[in-house]
C-alpha positions in Angstrom: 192.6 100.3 25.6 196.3 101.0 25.9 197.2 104.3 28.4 197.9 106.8 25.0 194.2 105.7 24.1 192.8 106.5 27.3 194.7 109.6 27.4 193.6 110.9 24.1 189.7 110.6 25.5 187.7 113.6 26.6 189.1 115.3 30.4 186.4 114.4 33.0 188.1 116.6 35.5 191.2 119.0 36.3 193.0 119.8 39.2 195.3 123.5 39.1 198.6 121.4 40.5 201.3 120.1 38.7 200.5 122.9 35.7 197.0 121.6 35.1 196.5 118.1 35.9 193.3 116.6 33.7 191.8 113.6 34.7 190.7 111.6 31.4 189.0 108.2 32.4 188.7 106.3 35.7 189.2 102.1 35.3 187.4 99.9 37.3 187.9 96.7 38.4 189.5 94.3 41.1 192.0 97.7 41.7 190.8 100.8 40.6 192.8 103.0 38.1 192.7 106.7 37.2 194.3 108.0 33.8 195.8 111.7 33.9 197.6 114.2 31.7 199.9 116.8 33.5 201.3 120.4 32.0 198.2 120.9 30.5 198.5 124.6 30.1 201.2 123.6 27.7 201.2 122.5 24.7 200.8 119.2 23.4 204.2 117.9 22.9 204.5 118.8 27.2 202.0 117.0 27.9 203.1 113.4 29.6 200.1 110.5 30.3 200.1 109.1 33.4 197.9 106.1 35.2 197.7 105.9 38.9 195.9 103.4 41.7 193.4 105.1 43.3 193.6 104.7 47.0 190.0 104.7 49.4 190.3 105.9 53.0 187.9 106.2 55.8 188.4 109.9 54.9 188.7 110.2 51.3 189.9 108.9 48.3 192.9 109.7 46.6 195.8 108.6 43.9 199.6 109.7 43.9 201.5 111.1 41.5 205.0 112.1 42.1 204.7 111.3 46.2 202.0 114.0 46.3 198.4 112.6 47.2 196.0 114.0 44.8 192.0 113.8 46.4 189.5 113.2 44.2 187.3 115.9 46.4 189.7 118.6 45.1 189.1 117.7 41.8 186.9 120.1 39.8 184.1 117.8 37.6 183.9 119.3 34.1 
């Protein structure tokens, strides 16, 4: 699946930055992969897809997305 399909899926989580950030589908493999919609409080022509590495710490896990690192943790599961 292309990054519009995976975009189109079902949000698994959200985070309140960024004007809603929703998490739609996490890929795993030999790097790991996190697809994400932002300005989701707007509507749908706003709305930009995204796909980001996700990064494992001793601390935490975490992806970036415009320099800013986004943890997983903070993410609320829906």
């Amino acid at each position: 699946m292309n990054k519009k399909e995976m975009c189109n899926k079902k949000s698994i989580a959200y985070y309140s930055g960024f004007n809603g950030l929703e998490i739609k589908a996490i890929e795993y493999g030999l790097d790991d992969f996190v697809y994400f919609t932002v300005n989701s409080w707007y509507e749908q022509s706003k709305k930009s897809c995204h796909r980001a590495k996700i990064y494992y710490t001793n601390n935490d896990t975490f992806f970036k997305y415009n320099g800013y690192k986004i943890k997983l943790a903070d993410c609320i599961r829906m």
